[in-house]
KETORBA-480118 format. One record per residue (C-alpha): residue in one letter; y, z, x. Coordinates in steps of 0.1 Angstrom, whole numbers, padded with zeros to 4 digits, always signed. Each point is the difference from the previous one (the first is absolute). Example, Ala and Ser with C-alpha at 12.3 -4.5 7.8 and 13.67 -1.06 7.14 Angstrom:
<atoms>
A-0045+0078+0123;S+0034-0007+0014;
</atoms>
This chain:
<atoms>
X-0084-0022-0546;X+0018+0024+0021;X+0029-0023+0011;X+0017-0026-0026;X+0012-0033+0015;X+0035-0012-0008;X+0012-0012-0029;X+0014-0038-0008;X+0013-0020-0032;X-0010-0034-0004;X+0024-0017-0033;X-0015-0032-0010;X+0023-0022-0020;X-0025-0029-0011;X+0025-0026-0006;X+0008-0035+0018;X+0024-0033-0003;X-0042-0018+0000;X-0035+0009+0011;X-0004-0015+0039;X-0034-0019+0001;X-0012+0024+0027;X+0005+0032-0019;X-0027+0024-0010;X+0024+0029-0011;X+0009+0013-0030;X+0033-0020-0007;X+0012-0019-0029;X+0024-0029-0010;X+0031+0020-0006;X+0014-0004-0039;X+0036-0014-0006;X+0011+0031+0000;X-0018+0034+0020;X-0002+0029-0023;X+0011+0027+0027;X+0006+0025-0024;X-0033-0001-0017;X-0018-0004+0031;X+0019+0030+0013;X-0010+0019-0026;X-0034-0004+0003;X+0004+0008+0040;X+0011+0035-0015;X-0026+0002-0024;X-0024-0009+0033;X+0012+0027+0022;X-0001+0030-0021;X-0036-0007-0007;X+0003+0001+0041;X+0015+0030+0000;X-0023+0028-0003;X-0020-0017+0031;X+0024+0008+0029;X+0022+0024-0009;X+0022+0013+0031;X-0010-0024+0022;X+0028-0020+0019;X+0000-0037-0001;X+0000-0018+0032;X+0007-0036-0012;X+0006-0022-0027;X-0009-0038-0003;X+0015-0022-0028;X-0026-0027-0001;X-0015-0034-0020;X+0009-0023-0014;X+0036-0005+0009;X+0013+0037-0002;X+0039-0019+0009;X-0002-0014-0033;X+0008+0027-0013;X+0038+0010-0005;X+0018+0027+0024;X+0004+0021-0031;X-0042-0004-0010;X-0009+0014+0036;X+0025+0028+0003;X-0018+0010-0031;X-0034-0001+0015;X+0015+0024+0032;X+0017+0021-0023;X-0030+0004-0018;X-0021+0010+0029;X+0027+0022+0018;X+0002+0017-0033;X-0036+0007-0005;X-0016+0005+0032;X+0011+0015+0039;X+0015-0029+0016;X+0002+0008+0040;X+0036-0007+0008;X-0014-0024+0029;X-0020-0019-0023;X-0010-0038+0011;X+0013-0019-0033;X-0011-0032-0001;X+0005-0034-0030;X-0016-0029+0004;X+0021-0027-0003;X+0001-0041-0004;X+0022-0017+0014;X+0001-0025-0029;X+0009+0027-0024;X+0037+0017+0019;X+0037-0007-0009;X+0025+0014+0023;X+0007+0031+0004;X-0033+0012-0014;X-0017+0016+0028;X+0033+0023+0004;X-0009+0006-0036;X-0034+0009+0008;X+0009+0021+0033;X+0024+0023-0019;X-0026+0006-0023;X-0017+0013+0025;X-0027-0025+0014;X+0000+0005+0036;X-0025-0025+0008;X+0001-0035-0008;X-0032-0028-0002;X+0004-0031-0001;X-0027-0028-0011;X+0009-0026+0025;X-0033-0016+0006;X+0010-0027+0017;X+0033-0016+0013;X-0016-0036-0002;X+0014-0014-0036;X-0032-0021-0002;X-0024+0027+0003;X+0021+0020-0027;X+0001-0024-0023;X-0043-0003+0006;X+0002+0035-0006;X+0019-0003-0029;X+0028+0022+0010;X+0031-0001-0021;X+0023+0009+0032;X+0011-0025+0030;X+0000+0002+0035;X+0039+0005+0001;X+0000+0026-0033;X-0025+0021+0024;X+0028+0002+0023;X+0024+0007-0025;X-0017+0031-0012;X-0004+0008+0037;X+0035-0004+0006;X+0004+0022-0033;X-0024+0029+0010;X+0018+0003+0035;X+0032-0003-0014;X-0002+0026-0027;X-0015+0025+0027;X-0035+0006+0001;X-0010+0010+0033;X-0042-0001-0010;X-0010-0036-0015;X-0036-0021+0001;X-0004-0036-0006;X-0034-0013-0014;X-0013-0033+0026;X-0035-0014-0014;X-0015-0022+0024;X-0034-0022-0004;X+0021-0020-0024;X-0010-0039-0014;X+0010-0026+0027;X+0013+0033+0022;X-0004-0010+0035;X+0008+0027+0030;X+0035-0013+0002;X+0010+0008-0030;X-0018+0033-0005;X+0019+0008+0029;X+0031-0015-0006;X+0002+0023-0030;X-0004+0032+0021;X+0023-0011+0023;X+0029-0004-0027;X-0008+0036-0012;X+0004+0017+0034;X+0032-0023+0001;X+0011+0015-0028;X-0004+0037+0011;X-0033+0010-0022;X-0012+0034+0021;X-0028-0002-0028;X-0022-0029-0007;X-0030-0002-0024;X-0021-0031+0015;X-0030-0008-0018;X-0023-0031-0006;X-0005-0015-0033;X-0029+0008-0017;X-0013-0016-0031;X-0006+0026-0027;X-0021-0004-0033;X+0022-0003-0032;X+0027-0018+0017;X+0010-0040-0003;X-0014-0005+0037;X-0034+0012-0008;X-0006-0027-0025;X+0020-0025+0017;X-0003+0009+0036;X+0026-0012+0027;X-0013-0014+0032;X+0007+0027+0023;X-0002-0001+0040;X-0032-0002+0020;X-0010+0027+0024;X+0010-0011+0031;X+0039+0000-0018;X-0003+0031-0010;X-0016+0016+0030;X+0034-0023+0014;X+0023+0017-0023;X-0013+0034+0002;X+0003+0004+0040;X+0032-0017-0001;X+0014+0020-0021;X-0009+0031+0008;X+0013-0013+0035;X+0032-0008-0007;X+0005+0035-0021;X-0011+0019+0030;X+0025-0016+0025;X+0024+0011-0027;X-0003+0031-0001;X-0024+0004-0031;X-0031+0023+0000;X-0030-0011-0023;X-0004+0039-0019;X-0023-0013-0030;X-0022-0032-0007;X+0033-0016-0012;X+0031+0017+0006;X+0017+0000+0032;X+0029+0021+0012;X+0026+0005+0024;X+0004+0038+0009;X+0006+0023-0027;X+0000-0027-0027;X-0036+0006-0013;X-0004+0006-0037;X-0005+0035-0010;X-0011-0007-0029;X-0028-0025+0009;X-0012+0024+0024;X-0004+0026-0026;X-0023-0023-0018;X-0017-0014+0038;X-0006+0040+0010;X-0015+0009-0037;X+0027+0016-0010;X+0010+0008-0043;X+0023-0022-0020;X+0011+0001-0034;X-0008-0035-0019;X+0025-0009-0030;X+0007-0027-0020;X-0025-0029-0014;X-0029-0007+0016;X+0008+0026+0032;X-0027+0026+0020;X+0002+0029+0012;X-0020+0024+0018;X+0005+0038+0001;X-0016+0032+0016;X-0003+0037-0018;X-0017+0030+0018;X-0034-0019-0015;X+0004-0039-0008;X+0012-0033+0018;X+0005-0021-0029;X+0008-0037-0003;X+0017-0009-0034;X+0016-0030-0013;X+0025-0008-0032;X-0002-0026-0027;X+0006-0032+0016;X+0017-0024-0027;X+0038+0007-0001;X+0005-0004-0038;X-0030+0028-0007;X+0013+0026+0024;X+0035-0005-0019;X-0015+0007-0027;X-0024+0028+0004;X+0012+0031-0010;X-0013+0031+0017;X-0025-0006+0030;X+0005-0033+0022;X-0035+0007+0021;X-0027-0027-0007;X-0021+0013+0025;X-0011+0031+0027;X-0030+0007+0020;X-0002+0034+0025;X-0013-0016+0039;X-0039+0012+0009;X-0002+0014+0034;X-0027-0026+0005;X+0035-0026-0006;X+0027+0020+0018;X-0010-0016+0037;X+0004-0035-0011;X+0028+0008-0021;X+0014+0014+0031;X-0010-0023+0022;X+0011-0032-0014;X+0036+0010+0001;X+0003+0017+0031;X-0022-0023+0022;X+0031-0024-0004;X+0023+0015+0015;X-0001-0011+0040;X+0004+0039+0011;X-0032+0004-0025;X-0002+0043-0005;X-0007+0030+0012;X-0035+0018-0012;X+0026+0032-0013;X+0013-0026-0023;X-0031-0012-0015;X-0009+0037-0006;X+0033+0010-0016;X+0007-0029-0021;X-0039-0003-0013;X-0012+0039+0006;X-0028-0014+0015;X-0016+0007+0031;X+0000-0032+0026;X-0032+0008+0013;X-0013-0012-0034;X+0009-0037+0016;X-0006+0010+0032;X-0032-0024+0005;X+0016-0029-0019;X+0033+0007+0025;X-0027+0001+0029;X-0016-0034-0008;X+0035-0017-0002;X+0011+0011+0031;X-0035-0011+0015;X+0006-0038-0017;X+0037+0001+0012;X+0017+0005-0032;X+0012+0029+0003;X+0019+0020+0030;X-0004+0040-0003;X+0023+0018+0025;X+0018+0029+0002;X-0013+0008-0039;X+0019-0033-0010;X-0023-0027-0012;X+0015-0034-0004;X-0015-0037-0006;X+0003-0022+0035;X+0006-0035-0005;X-0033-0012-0009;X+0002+0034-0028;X+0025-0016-0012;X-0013-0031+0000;X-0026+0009-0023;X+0018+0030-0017;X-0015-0007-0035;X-0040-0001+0012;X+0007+0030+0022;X+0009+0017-0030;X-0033-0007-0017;X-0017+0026+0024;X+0020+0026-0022;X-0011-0010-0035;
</atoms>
């Protein structure tokens, strides 16, 4: 590999108030009482096995993520950026981001949080109907949501997402709506819109909701994406939409293949060296990763070349710009006429658009996003 990509830090703090019914990620009931300190320590003992991996190169973002990162105290995530600015090559323009709930903030707190030095601030909305939260099983209100709104705007932050999920239980296009509409009233430049999905290992998958038929969601979808346009919004990525300059850097750097750094329980990461792309992962169960001593790696596999175009692919085909063919060649090392005929054919069905060296999924690509991707496995 000639040219290495840039560099991110993805934290994952594993702990929550409760488990939603809908959630597949790693996250656990918090205890009376978050041990911080020995979770911090383990975050050190994490890194420095890190460490040797990417040496002098700059990081480009951080995301603090979950569970419910804002449960943690002021004090336990200055620790976590002292940490990192410590150890590692912190570009001074950085895109800091903590995930927050708005169930879990006093006042005052996301000052805390900003002179920490979190830049960035996400919030995990989903909905501003109190019905469908309570479906959900979301410990926050529709007025706490603007709360911590009012809170992230009044302590500063000039770069903030909220989290909308659509396709809810009883949702109807109203009310999908409604709840974008009371976002962009409250100023979000960022917001993360995405339909519920029903994931093994979560409460809905054994007990599953009655969601909206087709013809509301196909509803919901165009209305939505409607009423973000005529505000200014541009869809970037299969979920995230943007007014200018408000993208996430740091989700792009995962969208365009880029490297990030995976600590804490249960995280991934994925690295390039002069000879490897490696995918690893870190013991999942909070307690264990407390507890182990030395190494905090419970798994690692180097990327074939025969997996590096899907591996590729299936991040970059979601963003709405798609990529250009120098992008798939540095970030893979691969040649793009080794897709070339796969490329061909889905430009030939209308999958795919292949201009100027940029290929990108047309609306029917997208459509179909996941079987289109089966051409490259």
């Amino acid at each position: 590999m000639t040219e290495l990509p840039p560099l991110s830090v993805y934290v994952h703090l594993p702990w929550c108030a409760k488990k939603c019914p809908y959630c597949d990620f790693n996250s656990h009931a918090a205890p009376g009482r978050l041990p911080e300190a020995n979770y911090l320590a383990a975050l050190q003992r994490d890194l420095h096995c890190d460490l040797p991996q990417v040496q002098g190169r700059a990081i480009t973002s951080i995301f603090i993520g979950g569970g419910t990162p804002s449960l943690f105290s002021v004090a336990g995530i200055a620790g976590v950026l002292d940490m990192l600015h410590t150890e590692l090559d912190v570009s001074s323009t950085a895109e800091i981001t903590l995930e927050a709930n708005p169930g879990t903030i006093e006042r005052g707190k996301f000052a805390g949080f900003k002179a920490a030095g979190i830049n960035r601030i996400s919030l995990g909305v989903q909905s501003f109907n109190d019905c469908h939260l309570q479906t959900l099983g979301r410990i926050h209100t529709a007025a706490e949501s603007g709360t911590a709104i009012e809170g992230v705007i009044a302590a500063g932050f000039e770069k903030w997402n909220i989290d909308l999920m659509h396709g809810l239980p009883t949702q109807s296009s109203d009310h999908a709506v409604a709840d974008l509409q009371r976002g962009i009233e409250y100023g979000a430049a960022h917001i993360s819109w995405y339909q519920l999905t029903i994931e093994p290992n979560t409460r809905f998958y054994s007990q599953p909701p009655v969601l909206p038929d087709e013809a509301t969601l196909a509803a919901i979808d165009e209305r939505g994406g409607q009423l973000l346009l005529d505000n200014g919004f541009t869809q970037y990525e299969v979920s995230a939409w943007s007014r200018r300059g408000a993208a996430s850097e740091h989700n792009l750097n995962y969208w365009q293949f880029g490297d990030y750094l995976g600590l804490g329980a249960g995280a991934h990461g994925k690295i390039t060296t002069a000879e490897t792309i490696s995918r690893y992962w870190k013991v999942r169960q909070p307690d264990a990763y407390m507890q182990q001593p030395d190494t905090l790696l419970a798994g690692e596999r180097a990327l074939s070349q025969a997996e590096l175009p899907f591996e590729f692919l299936m991040n970059a085909l979601r963003l709405n710009a798609g990529f250009q063919t120098e992008l798939f060649e540095t970030r893979t090392g691969l040649s793009v006429q080794m897709i070339e005929q796969q490329l061909e054919g889905l430009v030939d069905q209308e999958l795919l658009t292949a201009n100027g060296g940029r290929i990108r999924t047309t609306t029917l690509g997208r459509r179909f996003l996941n079987d289109l991707l089966e051409v490259f496995i």
